[in-house]
C-alpha positions in Angstrom: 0.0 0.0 0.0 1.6 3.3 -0.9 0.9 6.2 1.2 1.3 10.0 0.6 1.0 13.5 2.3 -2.1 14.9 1.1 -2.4 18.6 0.6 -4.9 19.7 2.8 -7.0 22.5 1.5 -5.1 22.9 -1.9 -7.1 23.2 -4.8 -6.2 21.5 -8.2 -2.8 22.9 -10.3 -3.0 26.5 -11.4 -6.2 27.4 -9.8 -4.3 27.1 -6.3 -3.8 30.7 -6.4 -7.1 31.7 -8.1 -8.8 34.8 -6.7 -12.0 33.3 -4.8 -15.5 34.4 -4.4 -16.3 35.7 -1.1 -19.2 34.2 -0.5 -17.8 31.1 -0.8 -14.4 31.7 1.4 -15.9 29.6 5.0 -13.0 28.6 5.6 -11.3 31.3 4.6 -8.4 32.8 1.7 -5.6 30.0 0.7 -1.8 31.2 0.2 -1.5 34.3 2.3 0.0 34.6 5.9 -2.4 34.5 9.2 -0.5 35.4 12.9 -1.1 32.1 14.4 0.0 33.5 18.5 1.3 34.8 20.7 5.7 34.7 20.7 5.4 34.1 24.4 3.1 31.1 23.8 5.9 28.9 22.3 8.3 28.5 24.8 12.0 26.5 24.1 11.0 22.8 23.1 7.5 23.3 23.9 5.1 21.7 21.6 1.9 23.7 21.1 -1.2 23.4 18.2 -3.6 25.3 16.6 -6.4 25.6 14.1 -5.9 27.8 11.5 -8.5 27.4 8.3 -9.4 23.9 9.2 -5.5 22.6 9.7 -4.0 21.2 12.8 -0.4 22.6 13.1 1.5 21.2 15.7 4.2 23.6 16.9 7.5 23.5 18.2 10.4 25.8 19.2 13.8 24.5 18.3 17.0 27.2 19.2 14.5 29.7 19.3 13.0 29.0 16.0 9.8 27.9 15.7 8.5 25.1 13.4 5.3 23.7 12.4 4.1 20.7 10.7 0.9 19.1 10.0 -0.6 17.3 13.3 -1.6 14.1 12.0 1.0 11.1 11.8 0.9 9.4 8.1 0.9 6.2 9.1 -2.6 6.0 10.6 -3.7 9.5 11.2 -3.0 9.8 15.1 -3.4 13.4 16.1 0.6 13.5 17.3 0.1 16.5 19.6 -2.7 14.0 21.8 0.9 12.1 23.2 3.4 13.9 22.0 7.2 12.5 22.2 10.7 13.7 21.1 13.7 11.5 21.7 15.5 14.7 20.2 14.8 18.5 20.2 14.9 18.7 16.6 11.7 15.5 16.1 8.5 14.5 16.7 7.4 10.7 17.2 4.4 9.5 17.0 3.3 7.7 20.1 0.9 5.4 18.6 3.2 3.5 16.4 6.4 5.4 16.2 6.6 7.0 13.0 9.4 10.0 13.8 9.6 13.1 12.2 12.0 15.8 11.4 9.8 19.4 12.7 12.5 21.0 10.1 10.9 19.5 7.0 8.3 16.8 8.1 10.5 14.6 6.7 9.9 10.8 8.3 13.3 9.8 9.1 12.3 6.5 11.3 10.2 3.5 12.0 10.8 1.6 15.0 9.1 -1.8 13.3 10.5 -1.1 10.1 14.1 0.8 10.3 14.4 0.2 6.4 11.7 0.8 5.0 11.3 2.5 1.8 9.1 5.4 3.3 11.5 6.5 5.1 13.1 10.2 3.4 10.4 9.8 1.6 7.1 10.4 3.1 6.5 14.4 4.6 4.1 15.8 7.0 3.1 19.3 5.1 5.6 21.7 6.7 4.2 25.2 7.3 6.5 27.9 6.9 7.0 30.3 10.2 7.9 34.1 10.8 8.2 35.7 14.0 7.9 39.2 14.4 7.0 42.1 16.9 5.8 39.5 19.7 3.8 37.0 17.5 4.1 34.1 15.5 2.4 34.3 11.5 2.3 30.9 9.8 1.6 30.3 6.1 -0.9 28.5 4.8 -1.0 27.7 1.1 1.3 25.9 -1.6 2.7 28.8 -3.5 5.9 30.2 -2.9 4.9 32.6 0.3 4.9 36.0 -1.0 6.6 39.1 2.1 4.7 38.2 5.0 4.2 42.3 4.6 2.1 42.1 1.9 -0.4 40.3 4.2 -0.6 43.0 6.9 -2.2 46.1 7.8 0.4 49.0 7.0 3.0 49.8 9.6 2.9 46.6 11.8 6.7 45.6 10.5 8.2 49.3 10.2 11.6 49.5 12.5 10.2 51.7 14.8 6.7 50.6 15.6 7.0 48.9 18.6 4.2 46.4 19.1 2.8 44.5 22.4 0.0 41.7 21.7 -2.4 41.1 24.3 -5.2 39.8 24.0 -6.5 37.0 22.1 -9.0 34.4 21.8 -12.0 32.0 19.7 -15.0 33.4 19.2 -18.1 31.7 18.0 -18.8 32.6 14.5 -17.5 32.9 10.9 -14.8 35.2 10.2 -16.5 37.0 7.8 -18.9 38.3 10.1 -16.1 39.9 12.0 -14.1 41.5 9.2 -17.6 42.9 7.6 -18.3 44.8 10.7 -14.1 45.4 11.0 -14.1 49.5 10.8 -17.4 50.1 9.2 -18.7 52.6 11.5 -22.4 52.2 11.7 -21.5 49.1 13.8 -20.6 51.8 16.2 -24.2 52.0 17.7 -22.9 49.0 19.9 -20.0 51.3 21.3 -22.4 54.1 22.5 -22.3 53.4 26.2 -19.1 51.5 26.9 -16.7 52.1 29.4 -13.8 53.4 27.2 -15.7 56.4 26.2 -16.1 57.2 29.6 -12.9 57.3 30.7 -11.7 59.3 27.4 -15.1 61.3 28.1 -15.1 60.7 24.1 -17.5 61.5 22.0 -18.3 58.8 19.7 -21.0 58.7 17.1 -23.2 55.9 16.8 -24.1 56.3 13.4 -22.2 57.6 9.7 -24.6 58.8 6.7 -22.7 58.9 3.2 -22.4 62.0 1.7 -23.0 60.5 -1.7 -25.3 58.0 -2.9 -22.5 55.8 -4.6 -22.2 53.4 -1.5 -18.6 52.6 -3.4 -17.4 56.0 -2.8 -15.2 57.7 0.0 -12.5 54.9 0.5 -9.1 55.0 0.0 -8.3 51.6 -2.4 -4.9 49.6 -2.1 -4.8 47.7 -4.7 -0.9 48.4 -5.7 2.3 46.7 -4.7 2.5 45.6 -1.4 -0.9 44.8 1.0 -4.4 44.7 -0.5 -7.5 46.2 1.2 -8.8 50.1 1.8 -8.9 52.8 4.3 -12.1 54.4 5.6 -11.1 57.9 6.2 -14.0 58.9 9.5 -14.1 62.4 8.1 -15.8 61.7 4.9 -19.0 61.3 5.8 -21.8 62.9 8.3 -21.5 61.8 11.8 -24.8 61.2 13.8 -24.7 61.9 17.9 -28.5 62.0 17.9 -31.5 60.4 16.2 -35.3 60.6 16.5 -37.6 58.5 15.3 -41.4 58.0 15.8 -43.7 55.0 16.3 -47.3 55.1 16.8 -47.0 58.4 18.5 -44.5 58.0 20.6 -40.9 59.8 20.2 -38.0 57.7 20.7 -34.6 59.3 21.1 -31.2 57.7 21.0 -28.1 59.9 21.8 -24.5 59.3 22.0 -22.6 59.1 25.4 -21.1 62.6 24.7 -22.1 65.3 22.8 -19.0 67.0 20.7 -20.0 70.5 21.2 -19.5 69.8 25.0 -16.7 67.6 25.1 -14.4 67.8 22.7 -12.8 64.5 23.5 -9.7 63.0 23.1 -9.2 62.5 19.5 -11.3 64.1 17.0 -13.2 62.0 15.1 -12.2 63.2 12.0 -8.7 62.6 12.8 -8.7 58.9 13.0 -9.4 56.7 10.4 -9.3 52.8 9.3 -7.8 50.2 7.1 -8.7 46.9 6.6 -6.1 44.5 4.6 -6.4 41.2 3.1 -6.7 38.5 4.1 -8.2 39.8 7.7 -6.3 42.5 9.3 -7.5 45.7 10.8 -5.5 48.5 11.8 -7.4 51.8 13.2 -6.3 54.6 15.0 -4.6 57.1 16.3 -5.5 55.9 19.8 -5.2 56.2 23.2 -4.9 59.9 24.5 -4.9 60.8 27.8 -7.9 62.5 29.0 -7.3 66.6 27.8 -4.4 65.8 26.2 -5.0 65.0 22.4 -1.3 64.7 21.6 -0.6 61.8 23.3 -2.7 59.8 20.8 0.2 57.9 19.6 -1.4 53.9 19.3 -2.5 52.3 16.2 -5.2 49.5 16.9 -4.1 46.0 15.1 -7.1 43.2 15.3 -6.8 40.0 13.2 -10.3 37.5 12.7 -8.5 34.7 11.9 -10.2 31.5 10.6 -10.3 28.6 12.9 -13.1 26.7 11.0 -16.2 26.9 9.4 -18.4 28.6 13.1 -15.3 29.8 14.5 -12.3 32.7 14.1 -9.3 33.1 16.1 -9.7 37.5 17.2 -5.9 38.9 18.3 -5.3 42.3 19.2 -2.3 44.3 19.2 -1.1 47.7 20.0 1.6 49.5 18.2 3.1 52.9 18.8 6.2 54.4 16.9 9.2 54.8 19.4 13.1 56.8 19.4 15.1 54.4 21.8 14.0 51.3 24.4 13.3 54.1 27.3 10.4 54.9 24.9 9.4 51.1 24.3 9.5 50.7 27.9 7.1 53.1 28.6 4.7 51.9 25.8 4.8 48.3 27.1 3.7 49.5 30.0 1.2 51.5 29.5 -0.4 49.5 27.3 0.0 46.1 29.4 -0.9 48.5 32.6 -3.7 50.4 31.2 -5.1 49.7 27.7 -5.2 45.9 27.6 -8.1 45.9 30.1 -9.6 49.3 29.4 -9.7 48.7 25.6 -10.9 45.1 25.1 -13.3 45.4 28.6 -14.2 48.4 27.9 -14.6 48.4 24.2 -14.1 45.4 22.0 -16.0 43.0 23.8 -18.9 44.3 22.4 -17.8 43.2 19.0 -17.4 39.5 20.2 -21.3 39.7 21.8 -22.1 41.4 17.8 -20.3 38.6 16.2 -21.5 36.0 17.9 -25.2 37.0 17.8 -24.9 37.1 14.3 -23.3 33.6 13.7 -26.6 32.0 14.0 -28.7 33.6 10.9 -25.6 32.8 8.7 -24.9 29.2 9.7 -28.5 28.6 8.5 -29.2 27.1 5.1 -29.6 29.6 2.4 -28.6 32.8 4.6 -25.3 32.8 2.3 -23.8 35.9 2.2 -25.1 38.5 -0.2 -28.0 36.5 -1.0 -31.1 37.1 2.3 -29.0 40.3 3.4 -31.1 43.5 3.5 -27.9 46.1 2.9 -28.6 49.7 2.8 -26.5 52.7 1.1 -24.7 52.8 4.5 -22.8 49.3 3.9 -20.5 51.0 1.6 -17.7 50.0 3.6 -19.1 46.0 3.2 -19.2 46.0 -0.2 -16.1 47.3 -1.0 -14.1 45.6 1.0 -16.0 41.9 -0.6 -14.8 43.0 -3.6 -11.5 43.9 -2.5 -11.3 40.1 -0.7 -12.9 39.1 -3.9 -10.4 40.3 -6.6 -7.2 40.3 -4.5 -7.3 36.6 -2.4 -4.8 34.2 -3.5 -7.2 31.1 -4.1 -9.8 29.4 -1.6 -9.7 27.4 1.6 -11.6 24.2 1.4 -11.4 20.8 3.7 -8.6 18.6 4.1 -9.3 16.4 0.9 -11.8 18.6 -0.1 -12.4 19.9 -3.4 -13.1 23.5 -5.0 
């Protein structure tokens, strides 16, 4: 019997790298780079593993590097992460039946019950390539050659003086599309309007954007050039709303936003801040984090990934960057952002997006609520459209299930 390391997820020959329809991307965009964790999560010869668009990677750092190949021995499929055993720092063997791999390759270099066998330097787990950079890990999954791991991240994250400090992370219960749909568009705001954040920033916020056009494809910025793929939603382009009436069988209802502008000022004017959203799921937004009265010392950009776990489930990281001179500098960043921000901005903020998310999951998961097709969008979803066409034209192929076809 002749065995083989299947592809997971590949698609058939030159349509590996085919642009993919959105609405069919469940599992997510083949051939690009996704941050997998956290740095600090991978300790020296610990073995850790992950989901990541239906895969199990099995991961393990070797003199500080960190490799990853598929978890599932090739003999008989054992998960090798259930038991995992290394007889040296640079293999994994299976404990089922003690098929040995090299983590460097996935190469099988032994078999206890058959030391000559003619699988042996042949046979390979998939090997998934690894970069490690500003505190997290980003593994590739695909079969091209990987392109810059920069051309898969909001803009910034990588420059030499943005120092970065990940915090929070965690699965959330639906699709991932839900979460980068609702990513920067700022209508999704209306959840925001009471939390804690705004309070402490005494920030007004508003709950609501009305276009200024009737083109709902107008008023982003497009990157569709060299380097990453996605667009930027510049928050002074269209009308912000801080109030809105509306009547119902005689009765006025009144909604209002925590703070009104012409009273509080706030820390960062609205108008100043603005969004990007890059393929295949990154967001950064910002400036951020003032200190209350003083504007200036919005210095953070926001960096949230929705990474695909499988098809009811993403992975959501965040990360905060801010450009720094010297270490003193870092220093004081990574503190104030591990002393202050972590709590105040996911608590206080972003947790909201996980109750959105999640309440959404359901209506999508059903049959026939695909996306695009039993959606009610109004001009508003500007911001949703564009960036499903941007996902659309600019993906490197489609994610399907291990064996699964296109």
């Amino acid at each position: 019997m002749t065995m083989s390391a299947a592809r997971p997820g590949a698609t058939d020959g030159a349509s590996a790298s085919s642009p993919a329809r959105y609405e069919d991307a469940v599992l997510g965009f083949r051939n690009h780079w996704y941050p997998a964790m956290f740095s600090s999560d991978v300790r020296e010869t610990e073995i850790k593993t992950l989901r990541v668009l239906g895969e199990d990677i099995l991961l393990k750092r070797v003199d500080g590097r960190v490799y990853g190949v598929r978890d599932e021995c090739l003999h008989r499929g054992f998960q090798l992460s259930k038991k995992p055993e290394c007889f040296t720092k640079n293999t994994v063997t299976c404990w089922f039946h003690g098929f040995t791999y090299n983590l460097a390759d996935g190469g099988l270099v032994g078999i206890p019950s058959d030391p000559d066998s003619k699988l042996i330097g042949k046979l390979k787990l998939r090997s998934y390539p690894i970069e490690e950079h500003k505190g997290m890990l980003f593994v590739f999954i695909g079969d091209i050659e990987p392109p810059p791991l920069s051309d898969d991240l909001p803009p910034e994250f990588l420059a030499e003086d943005m120092h970065v400090v990940p915090f929070h992370q965690q699965e959330v219960a639906s699709n991932w599309r839900i979460a980068a749909d609702s990513a920067s568009e700022l209508n999704h705001t209306f959840i925001h309007k009471r939390d804690a954040l705004l309070d402490y920033w005494r920030q007004p916020l508003p709950f609501a954007e009305i276009p200024r056009g009737n083109n709902p494809y107008e008023g982003w910025i497009l990157h569709e050039g060299p380097g990453f793929k996605g667009f930027t939603d510049a928050f002074g382009d269209a009308i912000p709303v801080f109030e809105y009436k509306f009547e119902c069988d005689g009765e006025v209802g009144v909604v209002r936003a925590a703070y009104d502008p012409a009273v509080e000022p706030g820390s960062v004017a609205f108008g100043n801040m603005e969004a990007t959203l890059a393929l295949p799921c990154g967001l950064r937004i910002g400036p951020w984090g003032a200190n209350p009265g003083d504007p200036e010392s919005a210095n953070y950009w926001h960096y949230e990934w929705y990474v695909p776990v499988d098809e009811t489930h993403h992975r959501y990281l965040i990360a905060w960057g801010s450009k720094v001179a010297n270490a003193e500098e870092a220093l004081r960043v990574e503190h104030d952002v591990r002393t202050r921000w972590s709590y105040l901005e996911y608590e206080g903020f972003n947790a909201s997006d996980i109750t959105a998310n999640e309440g959404s999951q359901r209506a999508y998961a059903e049959d026939g609520y695909e996306f695009g097709e039993k959606e009610n969008l109004s001009r508003s979803d500007g911001y949703v459209l564009t960036w499903r066409r941007i996902a659309a034209k600019h993906n490197r192929g489609l994610q399907v299930r291990y064996g699964g076809k296109k």
